[in-house]
C-alpha positions as CSV (number, residue, x, y, z in Angstrom):
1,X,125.5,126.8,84.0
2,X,122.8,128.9,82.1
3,X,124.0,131.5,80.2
4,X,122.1,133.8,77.7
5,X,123.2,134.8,74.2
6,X,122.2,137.1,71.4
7,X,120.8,135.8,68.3
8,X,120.4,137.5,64.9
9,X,118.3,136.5,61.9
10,X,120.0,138.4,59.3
11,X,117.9,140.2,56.6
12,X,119.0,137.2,54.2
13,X,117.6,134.9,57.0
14,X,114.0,137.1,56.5
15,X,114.0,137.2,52.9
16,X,114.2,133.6,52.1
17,X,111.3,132.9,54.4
18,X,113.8,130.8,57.3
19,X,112.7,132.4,60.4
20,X,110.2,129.9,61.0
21,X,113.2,127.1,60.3
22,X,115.6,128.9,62.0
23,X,113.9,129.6,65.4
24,X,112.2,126.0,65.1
25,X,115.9,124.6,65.6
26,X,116.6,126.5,68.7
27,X,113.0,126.0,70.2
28,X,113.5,122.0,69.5
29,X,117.0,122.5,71.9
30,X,116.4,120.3,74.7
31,X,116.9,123.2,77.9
32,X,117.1,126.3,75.5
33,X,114.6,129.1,75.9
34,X,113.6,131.8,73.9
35,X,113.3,134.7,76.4
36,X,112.9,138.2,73.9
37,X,112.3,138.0,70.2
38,X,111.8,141.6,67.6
39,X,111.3,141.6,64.3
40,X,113.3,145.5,63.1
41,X,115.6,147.3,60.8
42,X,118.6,147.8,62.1
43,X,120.1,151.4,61.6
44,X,123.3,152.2,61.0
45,X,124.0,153.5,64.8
46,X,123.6,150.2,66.3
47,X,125.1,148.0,64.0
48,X,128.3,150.4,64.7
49,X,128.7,149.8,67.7
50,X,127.8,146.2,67.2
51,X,130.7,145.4,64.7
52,X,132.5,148.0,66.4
53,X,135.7,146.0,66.6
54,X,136.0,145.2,62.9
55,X,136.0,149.0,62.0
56,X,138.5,149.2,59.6
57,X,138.5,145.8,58.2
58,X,138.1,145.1,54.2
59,X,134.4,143.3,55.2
60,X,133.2,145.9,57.3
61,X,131.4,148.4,55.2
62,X,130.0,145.7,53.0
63,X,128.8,143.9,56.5
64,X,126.9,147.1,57.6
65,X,124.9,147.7,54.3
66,X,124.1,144.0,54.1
67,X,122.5,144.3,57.7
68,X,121.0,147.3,56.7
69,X,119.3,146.0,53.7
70,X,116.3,144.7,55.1
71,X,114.7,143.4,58.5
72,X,116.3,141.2,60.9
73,X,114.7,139.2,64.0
74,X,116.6,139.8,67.2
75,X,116.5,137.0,70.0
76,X,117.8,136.5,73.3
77,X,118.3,132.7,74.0
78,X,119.0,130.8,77.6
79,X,120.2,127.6,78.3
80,X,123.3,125.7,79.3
81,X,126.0,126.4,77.1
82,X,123.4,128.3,75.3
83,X,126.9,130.2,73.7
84,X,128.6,127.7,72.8
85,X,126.0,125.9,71.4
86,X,124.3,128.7,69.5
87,X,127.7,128.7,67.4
88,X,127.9,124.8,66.9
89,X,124.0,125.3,65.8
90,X,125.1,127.9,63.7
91,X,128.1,126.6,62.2
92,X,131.0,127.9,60.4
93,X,130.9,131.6,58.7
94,X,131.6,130.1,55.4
95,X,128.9,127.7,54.2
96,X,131.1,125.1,52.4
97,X,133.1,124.5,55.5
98,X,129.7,124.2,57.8
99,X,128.5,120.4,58.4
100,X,125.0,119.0,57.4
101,X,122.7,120.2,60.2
102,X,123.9,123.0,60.9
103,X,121.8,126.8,59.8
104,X,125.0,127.5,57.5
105,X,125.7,124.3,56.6
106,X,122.4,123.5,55.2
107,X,121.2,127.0,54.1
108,X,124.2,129.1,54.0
109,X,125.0,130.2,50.0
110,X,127.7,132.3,50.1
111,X,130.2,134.1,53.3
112,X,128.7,137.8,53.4
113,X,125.3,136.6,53.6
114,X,125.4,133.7,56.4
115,X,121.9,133.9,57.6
116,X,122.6,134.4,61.2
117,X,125.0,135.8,64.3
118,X,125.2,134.5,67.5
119,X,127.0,135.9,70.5
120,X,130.8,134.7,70.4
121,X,131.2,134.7,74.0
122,X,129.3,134.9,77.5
123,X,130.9,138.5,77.8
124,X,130.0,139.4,74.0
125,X,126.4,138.1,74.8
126,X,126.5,140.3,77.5
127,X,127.2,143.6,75.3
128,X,125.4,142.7,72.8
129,X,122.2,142.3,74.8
130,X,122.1,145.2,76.3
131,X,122.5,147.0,72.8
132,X,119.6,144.9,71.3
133,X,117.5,144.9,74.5
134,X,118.4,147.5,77.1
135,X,115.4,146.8,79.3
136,X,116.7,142.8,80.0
137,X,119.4,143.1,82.0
């Protein structure tokens, strides 16, 4: 079943120059396709209600400066599985846990700053879309 997700280059992701790298791994996917791509800072509105269900947690406040430090690319992918997949190609949050081959696993440094986000669900994907790209659906 095709499914869409969202897709976030973080600002670390931007900084170190592994947009190219990053996106390069999803466009080499066998059935994915890339379907809405933006380069843009992120205010501090959206990524409220984006982390909205961590509101209160020891990592949140520290999450939304990080994400508002710099530029992040936003995506929409689509493909089978394209959720579930996204996360496998994403790997684990923390780097050391994240296999070889894997965005994290082989570019990750350190927990707060894991280079990308990827929908966690085909109903998060959902929400998440229509924050980051009202017009799709």
């Amino acid at each position: 079943m095709s499914q869409r997700t969202l897709v976030l280059l973080k600002p670390d992701a931007v900084r170190r120059g592994l947009v190219g790298e990053i996106i390069g791994r999803i466009e080499r996917k066998a059935g994915w396709a890339i379907t809405a791509l933006e380069l843009r800072s992120l205010d501090r509105a959206t990524l409220e209600r984006h982390y909205a269900e961590h509101v209160g947690k020891a990592f949140y406040e520290p999450l939304v400066e990080f994400m508002s430090s710099g530029p992040s690319v936003a995506l929409v992918v689509e493909g089978e599985r394209v959720v579930e997949g996204m996360r496998a190609l994403a790997g684990p949050t923390d780097p050391i846990a994240a296999a070889p081959g894997s965005i994290r696993g082989d570019f990750g440094t350190i927990v707060r700053e894991n280079l990308v986000h990827a929908s966690d669900s085909p109903e998060s994907a959902e929400r998440e879309i229509k924050l980051f790209f009202p017009g799709l659906i």
